[in-house]
C-alpha positions as CSV (number, residue, x, y, z in Angstrom):
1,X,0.0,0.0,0.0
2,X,1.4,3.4,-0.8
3,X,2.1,5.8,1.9
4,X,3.8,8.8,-0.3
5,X,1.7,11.5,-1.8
6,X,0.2,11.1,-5.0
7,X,-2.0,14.0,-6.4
8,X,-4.4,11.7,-7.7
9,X,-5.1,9.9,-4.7
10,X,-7.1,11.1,-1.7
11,X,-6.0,8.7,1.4
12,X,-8.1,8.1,4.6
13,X,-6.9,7.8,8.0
14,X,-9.2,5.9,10.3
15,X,-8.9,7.2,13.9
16,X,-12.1,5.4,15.2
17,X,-10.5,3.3,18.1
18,X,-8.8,6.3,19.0
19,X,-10.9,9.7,18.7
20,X,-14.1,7.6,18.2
21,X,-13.3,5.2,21.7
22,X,-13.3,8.9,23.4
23,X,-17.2,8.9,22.8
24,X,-17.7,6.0,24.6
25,X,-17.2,3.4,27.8
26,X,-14.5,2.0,25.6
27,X,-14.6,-0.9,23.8
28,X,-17.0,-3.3,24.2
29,X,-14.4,-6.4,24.7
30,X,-11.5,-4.2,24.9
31,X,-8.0,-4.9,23.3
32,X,-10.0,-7.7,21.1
33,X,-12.7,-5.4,19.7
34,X,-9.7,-3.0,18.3
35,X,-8.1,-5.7,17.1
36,X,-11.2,-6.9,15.1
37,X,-12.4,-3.3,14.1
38,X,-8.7,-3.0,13.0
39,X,-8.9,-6.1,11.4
40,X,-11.9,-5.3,9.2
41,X,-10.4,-1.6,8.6
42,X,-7.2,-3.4,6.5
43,X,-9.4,-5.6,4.8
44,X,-11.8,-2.8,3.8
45,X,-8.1,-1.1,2.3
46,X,-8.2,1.9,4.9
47,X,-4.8,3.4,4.3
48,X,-4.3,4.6,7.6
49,X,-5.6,3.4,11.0
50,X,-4.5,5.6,14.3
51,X,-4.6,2.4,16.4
52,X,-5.0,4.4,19.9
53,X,-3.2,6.8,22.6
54,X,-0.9,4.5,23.9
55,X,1.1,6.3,26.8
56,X,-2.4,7.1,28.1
57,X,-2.7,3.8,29.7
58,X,-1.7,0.5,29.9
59,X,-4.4,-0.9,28.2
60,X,-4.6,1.5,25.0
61,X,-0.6,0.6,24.8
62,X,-0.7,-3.4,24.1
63,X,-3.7,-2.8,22.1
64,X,-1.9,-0.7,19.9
65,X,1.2,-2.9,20.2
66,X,-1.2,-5.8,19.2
67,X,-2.8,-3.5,15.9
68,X,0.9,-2.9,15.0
69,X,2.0,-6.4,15.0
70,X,-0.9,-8.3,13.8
71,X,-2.5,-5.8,11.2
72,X,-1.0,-5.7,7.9
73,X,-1.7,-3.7,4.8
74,X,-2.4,0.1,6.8
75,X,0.3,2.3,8.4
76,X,-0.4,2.1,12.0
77,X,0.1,5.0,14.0
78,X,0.1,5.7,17.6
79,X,-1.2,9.4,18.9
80,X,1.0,11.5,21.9
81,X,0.9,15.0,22.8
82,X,4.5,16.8,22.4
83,X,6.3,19.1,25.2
84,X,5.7,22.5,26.0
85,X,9.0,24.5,26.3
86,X,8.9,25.6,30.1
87,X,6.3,23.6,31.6
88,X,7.5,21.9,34.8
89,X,7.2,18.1,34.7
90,X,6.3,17.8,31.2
91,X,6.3,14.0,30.2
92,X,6.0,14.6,26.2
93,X,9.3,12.8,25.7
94,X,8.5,9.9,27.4
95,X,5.1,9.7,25.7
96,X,6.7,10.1,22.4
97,X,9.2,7.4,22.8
98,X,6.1,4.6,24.6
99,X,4.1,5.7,21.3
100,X,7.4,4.7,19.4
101,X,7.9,1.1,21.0
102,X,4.0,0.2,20.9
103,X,4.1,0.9,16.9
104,X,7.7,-0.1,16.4
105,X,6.8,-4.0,14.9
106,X,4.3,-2.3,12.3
107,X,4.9,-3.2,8.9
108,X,4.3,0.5,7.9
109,X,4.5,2.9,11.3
110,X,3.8,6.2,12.3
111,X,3.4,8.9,15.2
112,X,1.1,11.2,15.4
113,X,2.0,14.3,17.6
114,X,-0.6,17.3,18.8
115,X,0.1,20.3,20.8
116,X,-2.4,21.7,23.1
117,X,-4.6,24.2,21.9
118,X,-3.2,26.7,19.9
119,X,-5.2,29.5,19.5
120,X,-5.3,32.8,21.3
121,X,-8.0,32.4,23.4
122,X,-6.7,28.9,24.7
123,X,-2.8,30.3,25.0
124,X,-4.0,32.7,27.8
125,X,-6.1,30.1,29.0
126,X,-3.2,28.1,29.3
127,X,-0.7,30.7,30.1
128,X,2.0,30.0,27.8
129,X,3.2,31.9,24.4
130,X,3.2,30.5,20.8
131,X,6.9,30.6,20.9
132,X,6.8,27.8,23.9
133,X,3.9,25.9,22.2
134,X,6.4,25.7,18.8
135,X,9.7,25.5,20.5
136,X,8.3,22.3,22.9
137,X,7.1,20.9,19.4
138,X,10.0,21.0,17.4
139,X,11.4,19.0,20.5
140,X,9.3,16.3,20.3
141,X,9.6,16.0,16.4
142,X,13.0,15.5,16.6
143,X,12.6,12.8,18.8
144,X,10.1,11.3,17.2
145,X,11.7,11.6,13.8
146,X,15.0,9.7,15.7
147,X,13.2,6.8,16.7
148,X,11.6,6.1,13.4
149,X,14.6,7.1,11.2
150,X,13.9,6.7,7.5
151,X,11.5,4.2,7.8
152,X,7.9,5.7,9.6
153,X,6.2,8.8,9.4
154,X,5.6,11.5,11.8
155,X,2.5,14.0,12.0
156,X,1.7,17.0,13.8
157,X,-1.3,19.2,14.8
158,X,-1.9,22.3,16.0
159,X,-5.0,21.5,17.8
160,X,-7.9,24.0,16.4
161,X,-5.5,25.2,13.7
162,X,-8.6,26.3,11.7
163,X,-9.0,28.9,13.9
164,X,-5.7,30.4,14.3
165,X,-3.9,33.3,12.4
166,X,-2.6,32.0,9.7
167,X,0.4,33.4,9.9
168,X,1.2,31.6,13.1
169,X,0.1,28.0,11.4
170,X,2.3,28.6,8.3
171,X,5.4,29.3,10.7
172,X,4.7,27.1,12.9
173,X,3.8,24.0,10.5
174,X,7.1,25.2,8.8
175,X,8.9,24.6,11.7
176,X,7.8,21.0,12.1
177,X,8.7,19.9,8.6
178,X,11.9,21.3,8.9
179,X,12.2,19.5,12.1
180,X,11.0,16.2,10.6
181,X,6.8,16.0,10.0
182,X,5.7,14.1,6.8
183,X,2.7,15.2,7.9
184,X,1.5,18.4,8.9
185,X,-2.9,17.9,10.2
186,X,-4.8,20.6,10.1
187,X,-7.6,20.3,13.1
188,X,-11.0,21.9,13.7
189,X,-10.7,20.5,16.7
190,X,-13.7,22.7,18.2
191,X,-16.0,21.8,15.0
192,X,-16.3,25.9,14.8
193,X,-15.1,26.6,10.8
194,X,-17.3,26.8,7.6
195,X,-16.1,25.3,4.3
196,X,-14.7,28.3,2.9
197,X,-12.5,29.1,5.9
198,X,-10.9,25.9,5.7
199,X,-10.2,26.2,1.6
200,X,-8.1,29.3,2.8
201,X,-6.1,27.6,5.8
202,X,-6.0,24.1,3.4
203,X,-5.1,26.0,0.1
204,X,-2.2,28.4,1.8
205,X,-0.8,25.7,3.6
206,X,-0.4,24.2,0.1
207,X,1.2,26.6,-1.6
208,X,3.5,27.5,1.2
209,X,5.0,24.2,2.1
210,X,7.0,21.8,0.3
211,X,5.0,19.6,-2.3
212,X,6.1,16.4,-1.2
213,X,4.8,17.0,2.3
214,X,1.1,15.4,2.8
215,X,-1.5,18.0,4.2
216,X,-4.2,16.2,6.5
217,X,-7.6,17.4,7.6
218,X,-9.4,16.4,10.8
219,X,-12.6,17.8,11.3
220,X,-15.0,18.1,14.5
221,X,-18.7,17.8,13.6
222,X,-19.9,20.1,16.4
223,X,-21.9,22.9,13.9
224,X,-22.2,19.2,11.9
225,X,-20.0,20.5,9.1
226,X,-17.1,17.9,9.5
227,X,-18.1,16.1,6.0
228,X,-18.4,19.2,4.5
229,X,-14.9,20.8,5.8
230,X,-13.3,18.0,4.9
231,X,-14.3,17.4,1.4
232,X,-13.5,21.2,0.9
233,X,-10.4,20.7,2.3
234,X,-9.1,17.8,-0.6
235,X,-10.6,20.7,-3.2
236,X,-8.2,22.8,-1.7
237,X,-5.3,20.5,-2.2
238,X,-5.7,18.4,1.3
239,X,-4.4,14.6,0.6
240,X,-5.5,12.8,3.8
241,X,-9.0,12.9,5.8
242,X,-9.3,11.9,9.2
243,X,-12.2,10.6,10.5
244,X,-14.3,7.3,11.8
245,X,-16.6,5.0,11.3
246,X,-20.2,6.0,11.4
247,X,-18.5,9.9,12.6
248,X,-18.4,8.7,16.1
249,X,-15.8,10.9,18.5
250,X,-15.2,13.4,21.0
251,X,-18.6,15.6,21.4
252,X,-20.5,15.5,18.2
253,X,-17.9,13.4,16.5
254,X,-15.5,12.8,13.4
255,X,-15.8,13.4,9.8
256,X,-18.3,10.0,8.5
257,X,-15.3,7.6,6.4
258,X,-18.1,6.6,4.4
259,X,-19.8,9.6,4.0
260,X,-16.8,11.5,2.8
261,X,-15.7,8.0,0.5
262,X,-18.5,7.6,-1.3
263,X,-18.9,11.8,-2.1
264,X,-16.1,11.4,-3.5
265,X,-16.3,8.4,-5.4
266,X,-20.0,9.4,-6.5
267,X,-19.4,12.9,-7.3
268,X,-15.4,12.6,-9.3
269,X,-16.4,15.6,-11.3
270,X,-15.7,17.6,-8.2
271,X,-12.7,16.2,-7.1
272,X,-10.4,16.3,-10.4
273,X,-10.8,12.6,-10.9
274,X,-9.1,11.9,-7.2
275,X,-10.2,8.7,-6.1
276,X,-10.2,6.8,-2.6
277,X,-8.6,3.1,-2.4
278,X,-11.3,2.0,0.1
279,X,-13.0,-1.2,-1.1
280,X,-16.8,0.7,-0.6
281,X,-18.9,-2.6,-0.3
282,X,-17.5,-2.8,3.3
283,X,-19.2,0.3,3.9
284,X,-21.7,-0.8,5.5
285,X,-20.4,-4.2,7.6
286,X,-17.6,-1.7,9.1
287,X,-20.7,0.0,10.4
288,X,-22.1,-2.9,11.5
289,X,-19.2,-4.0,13.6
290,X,-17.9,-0.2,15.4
291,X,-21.5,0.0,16.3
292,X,-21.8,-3.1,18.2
293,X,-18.1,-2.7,19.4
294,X,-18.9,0.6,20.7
295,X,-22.2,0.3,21.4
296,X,-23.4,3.2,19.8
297,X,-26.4,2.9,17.4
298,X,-26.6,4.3,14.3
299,X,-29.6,6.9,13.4
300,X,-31.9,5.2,11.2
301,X,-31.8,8.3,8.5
302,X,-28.0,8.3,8.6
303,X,-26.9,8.6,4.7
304,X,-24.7,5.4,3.4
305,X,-25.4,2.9,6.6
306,X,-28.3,4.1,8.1
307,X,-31.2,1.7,8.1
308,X,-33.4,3.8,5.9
309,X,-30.5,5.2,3.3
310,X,-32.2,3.1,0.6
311,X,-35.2,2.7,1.6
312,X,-38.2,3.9,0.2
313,X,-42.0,4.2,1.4
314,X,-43.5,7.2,-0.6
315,X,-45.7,5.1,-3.3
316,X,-44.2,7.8,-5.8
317,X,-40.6,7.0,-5.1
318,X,-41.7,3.2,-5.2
319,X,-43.1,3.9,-8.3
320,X,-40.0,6.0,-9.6
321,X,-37.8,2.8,-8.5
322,X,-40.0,0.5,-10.2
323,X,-39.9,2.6,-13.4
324,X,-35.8,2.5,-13.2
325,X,-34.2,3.8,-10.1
326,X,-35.3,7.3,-10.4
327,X,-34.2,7.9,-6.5
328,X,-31.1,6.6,-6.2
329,X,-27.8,8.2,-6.9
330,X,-25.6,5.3,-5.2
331,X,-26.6,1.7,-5.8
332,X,-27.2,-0.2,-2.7
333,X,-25.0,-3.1,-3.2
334,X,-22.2,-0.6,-3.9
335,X,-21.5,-0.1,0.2
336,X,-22.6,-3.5,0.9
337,X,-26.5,-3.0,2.2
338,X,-28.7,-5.5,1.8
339,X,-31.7,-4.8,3.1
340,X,-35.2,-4.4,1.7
341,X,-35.2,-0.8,0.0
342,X,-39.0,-0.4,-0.3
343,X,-40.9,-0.7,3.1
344,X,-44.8,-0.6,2.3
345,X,-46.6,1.8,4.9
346,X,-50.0,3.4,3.8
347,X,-48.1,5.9,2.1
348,X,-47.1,3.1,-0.8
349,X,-49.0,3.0,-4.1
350,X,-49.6,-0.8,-6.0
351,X,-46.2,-0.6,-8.2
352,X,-44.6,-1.3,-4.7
353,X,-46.7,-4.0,-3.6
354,X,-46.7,-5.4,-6.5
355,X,-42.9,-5.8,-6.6
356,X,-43.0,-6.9,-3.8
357,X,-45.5,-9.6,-4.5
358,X,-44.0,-10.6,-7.3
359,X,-40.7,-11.2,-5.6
360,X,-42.9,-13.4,-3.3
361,X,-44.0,-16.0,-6.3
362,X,-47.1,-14.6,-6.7
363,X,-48.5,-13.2,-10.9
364,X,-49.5,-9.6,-10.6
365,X,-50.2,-9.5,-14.4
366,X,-53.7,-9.6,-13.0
367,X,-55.1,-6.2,-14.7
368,X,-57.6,-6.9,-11.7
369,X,-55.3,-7.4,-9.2
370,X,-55.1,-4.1,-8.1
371,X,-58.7,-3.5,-7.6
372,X,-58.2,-6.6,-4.9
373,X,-55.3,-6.0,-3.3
374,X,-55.1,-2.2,-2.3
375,X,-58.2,-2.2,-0.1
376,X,-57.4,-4.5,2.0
377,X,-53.7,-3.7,2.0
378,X,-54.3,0.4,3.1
379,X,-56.5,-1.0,6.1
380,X,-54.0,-3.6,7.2
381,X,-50.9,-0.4,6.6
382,X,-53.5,1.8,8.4
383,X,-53.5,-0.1,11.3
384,X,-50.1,-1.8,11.4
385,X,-48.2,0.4,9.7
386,X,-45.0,-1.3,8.4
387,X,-46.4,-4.3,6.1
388,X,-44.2,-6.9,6.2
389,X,-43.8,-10.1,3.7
390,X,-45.7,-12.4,5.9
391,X,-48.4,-9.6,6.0
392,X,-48.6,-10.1,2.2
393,X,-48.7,-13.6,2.1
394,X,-51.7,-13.4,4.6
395,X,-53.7,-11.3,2.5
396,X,-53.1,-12.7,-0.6
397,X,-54.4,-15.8,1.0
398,X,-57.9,-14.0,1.9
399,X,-57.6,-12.4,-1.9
400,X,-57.4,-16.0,-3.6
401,X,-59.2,-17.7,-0.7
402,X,-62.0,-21.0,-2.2
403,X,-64.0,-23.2,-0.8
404,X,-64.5,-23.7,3.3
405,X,-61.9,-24.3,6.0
406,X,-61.7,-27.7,7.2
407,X,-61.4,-27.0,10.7
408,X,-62.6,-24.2,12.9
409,X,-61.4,-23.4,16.1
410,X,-64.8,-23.1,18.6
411,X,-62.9,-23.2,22.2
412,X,-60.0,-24.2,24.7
413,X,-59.2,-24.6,28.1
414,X,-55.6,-24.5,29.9
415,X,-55.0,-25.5,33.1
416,X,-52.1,-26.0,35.6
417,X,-51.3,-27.0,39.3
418,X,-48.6,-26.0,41.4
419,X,-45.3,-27.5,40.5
420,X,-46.9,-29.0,37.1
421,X,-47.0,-29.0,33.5
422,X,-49.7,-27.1,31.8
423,X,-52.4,-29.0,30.2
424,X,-55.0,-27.7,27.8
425,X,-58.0,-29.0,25.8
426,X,-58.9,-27.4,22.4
427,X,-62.2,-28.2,20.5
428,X,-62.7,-27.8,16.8
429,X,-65.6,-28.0,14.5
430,X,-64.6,-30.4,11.5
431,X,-67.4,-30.3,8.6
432,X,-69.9,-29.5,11.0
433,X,-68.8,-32.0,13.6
434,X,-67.2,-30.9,16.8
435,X,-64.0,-32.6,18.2
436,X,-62.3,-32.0,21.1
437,X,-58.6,-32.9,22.2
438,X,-59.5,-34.0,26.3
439,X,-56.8,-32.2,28.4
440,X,-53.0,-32.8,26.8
441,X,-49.5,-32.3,28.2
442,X,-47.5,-30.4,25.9
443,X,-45.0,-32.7,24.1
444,X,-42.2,-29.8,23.3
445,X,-42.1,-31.2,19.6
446,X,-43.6,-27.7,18.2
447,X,-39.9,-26.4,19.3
448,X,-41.6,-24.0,22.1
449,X,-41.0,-24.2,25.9
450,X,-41.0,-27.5,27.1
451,X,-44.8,-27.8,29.0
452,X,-45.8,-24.6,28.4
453,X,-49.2,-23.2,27.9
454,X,-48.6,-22.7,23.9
455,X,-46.6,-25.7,23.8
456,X,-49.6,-27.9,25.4
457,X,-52.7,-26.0,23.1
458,X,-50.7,-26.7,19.9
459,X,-50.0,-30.5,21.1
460,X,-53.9,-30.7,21.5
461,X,-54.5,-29.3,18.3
462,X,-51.8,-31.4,16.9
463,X,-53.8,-34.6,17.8
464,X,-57.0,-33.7,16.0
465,X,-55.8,-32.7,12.7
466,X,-53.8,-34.0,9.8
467,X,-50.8,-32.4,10.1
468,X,-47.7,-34.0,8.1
469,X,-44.6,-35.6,10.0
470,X,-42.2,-33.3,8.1
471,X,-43.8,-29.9,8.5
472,X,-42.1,-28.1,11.4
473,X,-43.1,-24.7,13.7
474,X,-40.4,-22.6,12.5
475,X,-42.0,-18.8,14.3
476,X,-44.8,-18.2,16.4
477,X,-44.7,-14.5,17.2
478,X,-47.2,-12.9,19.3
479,X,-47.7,-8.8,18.7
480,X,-50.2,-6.0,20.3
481,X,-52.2,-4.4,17.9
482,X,-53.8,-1.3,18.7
483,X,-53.8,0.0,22.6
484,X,-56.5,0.0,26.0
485,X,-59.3,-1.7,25.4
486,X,-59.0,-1.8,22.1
487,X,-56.1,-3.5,21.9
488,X,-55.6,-7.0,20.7
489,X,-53.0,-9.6,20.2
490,X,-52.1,-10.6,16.3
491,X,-50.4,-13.9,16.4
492,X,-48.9,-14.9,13.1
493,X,-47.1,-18.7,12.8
494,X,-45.4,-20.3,10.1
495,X,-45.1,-23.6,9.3
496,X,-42.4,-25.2,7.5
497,X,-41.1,-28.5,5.8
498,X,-37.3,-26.7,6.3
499,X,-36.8,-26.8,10.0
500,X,-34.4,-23.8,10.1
501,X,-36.2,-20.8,9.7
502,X,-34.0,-17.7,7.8
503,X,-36.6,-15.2,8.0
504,X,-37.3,-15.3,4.5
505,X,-40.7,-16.0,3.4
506,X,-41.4,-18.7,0.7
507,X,-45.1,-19.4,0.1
508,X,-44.4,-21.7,-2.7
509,X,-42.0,-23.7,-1.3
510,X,-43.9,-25.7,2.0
511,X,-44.6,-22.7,3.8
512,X,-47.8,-22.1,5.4
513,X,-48.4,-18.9,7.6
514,X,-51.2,-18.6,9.7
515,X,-52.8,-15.4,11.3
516,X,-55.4,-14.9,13.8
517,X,-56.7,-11.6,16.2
518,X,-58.3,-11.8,19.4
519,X,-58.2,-9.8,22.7
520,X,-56.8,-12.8,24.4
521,X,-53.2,-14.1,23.4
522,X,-54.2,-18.1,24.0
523,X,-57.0,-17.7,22.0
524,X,-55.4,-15.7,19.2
525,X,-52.8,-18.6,19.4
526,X,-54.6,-21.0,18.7
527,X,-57.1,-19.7,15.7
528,X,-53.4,-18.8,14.3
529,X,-52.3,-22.2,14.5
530,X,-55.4,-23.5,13.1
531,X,-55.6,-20.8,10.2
532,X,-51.8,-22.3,9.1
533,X,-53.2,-26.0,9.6
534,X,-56.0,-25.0,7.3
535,X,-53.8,-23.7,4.5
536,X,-51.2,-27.1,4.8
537,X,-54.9,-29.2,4.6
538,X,-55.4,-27.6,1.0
539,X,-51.8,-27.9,-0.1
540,X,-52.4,-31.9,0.8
């Protein structure tokens, strides 16, 4: 992997188990969640992965010592802050040279260094001068630059360079390159600038420094400009962006990676033609894994990985979709989602139902279709909202529904005694003939809770019916539907000759769902079960 500045090239440094880790706890298992979220980072072709702060503790040491050793492909760097030039006690040396041995074994290896705050406002804050800020710098890039020789990289911030003179950054960043830096980071550490103030920092800096040196940008998302600044900052000559998966960080976070990525792979024509090396179908499993390593969940509306990016409800976007993609400016399968992109709510039209019917098995080339499907489908969205596939199945079922049910559930009784098994008695009506089950012990074969009150009412029913060896309960789900006394429970169960159960729905293929509402769960159970039963009798 390259590592040397290439015009055409913009290169992304991933500082989510560092900068992003400071939003959270920490990481979920520790040292091996930043070794997997590293991990996944190489193989997803990040270029750059600051692995963590490792003089800040133990901990944060061997897991950057671990990134370094066992993550190839990426340069590795550690962060530490440098020395200021008078302060008493100042441990920047040592910090420098414990980043140093925790990234030494890195195939490719770098330091990052920062200074504190560099402004005006923070210097008096502080109560130290520029000159001491630069002077404790240059320190600590020599050292740095030592211990890595010829073959590593150093960087240095300014922290909230954006919003210093520019003078003062030019002079300064000057002095670190002459001192050593690769890399000179530009940082709106306080998330305060606006696009066009960081072209003028980004595109000075450029002419003024020598062209071999990279120019990075890391920007705070505080006035939620970060994506913005930093894509202004590559059109202004920048050649690295810092940021982290799904923009987690300190405050409001980091830059997005994969927001800024796939700008600039979608939109070239504003970039010169720059591209990124990321591999962008790991987009979206990256996301995946910082959020459960971080525990931090992502906002549904959240462009690239959210869970609605690509979906669609409006029945004219579903219709646009249908037509050709008329609402899509980055294919879905390009950043590796795969979920459904249309979810039907009362708000979608027939060309979305339809698609998704057809993707079901069923023949919508019905001109009639329409007239019997929409009804009944706005009433069920009105009063579910989200429709889901078993949702469709059901009332396509009603739609194309002949002839009478078979059985017909007309009561039950459950019953248990203390430090027993439920038992429970069911009775059916079967052409105009009423069985009944006597009292059964559940016999756990439906895969539900050994002797419980489910498991014993389906065991009844199981005794009185025709139901085939191989067929198997593969989801019984229970849901409340509406609320007070209104409410009632919707029970939907599927029944399957595959035992394993992938959440995809096949009617075609020996799956029968069944549906039933009632005010009481039990009894909403059962008419479910029977409704399924019902629908395997015909198939028979």
């Amino acid at each position: 992997m390259k590592h040397t500045r290439d015009p055409n090239r913009v290169y992304i440094f991933d500082t989510t188990n560092r900068d992003g880790e400071q939003a959270t706890e920490g990481a979920r298992f520790g040292i091996e969640s930043k070794l997997e979220t590293a991990h996944a980072l190489a193989k997803a072709n990040i270029d750059r992965i600051e692995a963590g702060y490792p003089s800040s503790s133990p901990a944060d040491f061997e897991a950057v010592q671990k990134i370094a050793r066992e993550v190839h492909g990426p340069m590795i760097f550690g962060l530490s802050h440098v020395p200021v030039e008078g302060k008493e006690n100042d441990n920047g040396i040592e910090a420098i040279s414990s980043t140093y041995n925790a990234v030494k074994d890195a195939d490719y290896r770098g330091i990052h260094l920062f200074s504190i705050m560099f402004d005006s406002f923070s210097l008096v804050k502080y109560g130290y001068t520029r000159v001491q800020v630069v002077e404790g710098a240059v320190r600590g890039v020599v050292h740095a630059r030592k211990l890595l020789g010829s073959n590593g990289q150093v960087e240095f911030s300014f922290q909230n360079a954006t919003n210093c003179p520019l003078e003062s950054i030019i002079n300064g960043y000057r002095r670190m390159v002459d001192a050593g830096a690769n890399v000179i980071n530009v940082p709106d550490t306080i998330g305060y600038s606006h696009p066009e103030e960081i072209t003028e920092v980004i595109s000075t800096l450029r002419k003024e420094l020598p062209k071999d040196v990279m120019i990075s940008i890391h920007c705070h998302n505080d006035l939620g400009l970060a994506v913005a600044n930093s894509l202004a900052a590559v059109k202004a000559g920048a050649d690295i962006i810092e940021g982290t998966i799904n923009g987690i960080g300190e405050r409001a976070g980091n830059a997005s990676i994969e927001e800024v990525v796939m700008n600039i792979a979608t939109r070239k024509d504003k970039f010169n033609g720059r591209t990124v090396g990321i591999k962008t179908k790991m987009l979206n499993p990256l996301s995946k894994l910082v959020s459960y390593h971080y525990d931090m969940p992502v906002q549904q509306n959240k462009a690239i990985v959210g869970d609605n990016a690509f979906r669609h409800r409006s029945g004219i976007h579903q219709d646009g979709m249908v037509k050709g993609d008329l609402y899509e400016i980055i294919k879905p399968k390009q950043v590796g989602w795969d979920g459904e992109s249309f979810d039907l709510t009362a708000r979608s039209g027939y060309a979305g139902v339809a698609l998704r019917l057809r993707r079901l098995g069923y023949d919508t080339s019905d001109k009639t279709l329409k007239k019997k499907v929409m009804p009944g489908f706005k009433t069920l969205a009105d009063g579910k909202g989200k429709i889901g596939d078993a949702d469709l199945v059901c009332l396509m079922d009603c739609i194309n529904k002949t002839g009478k049910d078979k059985y017909s559930f007309t009561d039950m009784a459950i019953k248990k005694d203390y430090g027993s098994s439920y038992s429970a008695t069911v009775k059916l009506n079967e052409g105009g003939q009423e069985i009944s089950s006597g009292y059964i012990i559940g016999n756990n074969k439906n895969g539900l809770s050994r002797h419980g009150a489910i498991d014993a009412l389906f065991t009844a029913v199981d005794i009185m019916v025709n139901k085939p060896e191989d067929l198997h309960l593969v989801l019984y789900h229970p849901i409340n539907i509406g609320s007070g006394s209104d409410a009632a429970a919707e029970v939907t169960v599927i029944l399957s000759k595959i035992p394993q159960f992938d959440g995809k729905i096949t009617p075609f293929n020996g799956m029968y769902i069944g549906r039933a509402r009632h005010e009481d769960t039990l009894t909403a159970s059962v008419m479910a079960y029977v409704n399924a039963l019902n629908k395997v009798q015909i198939a028979i």
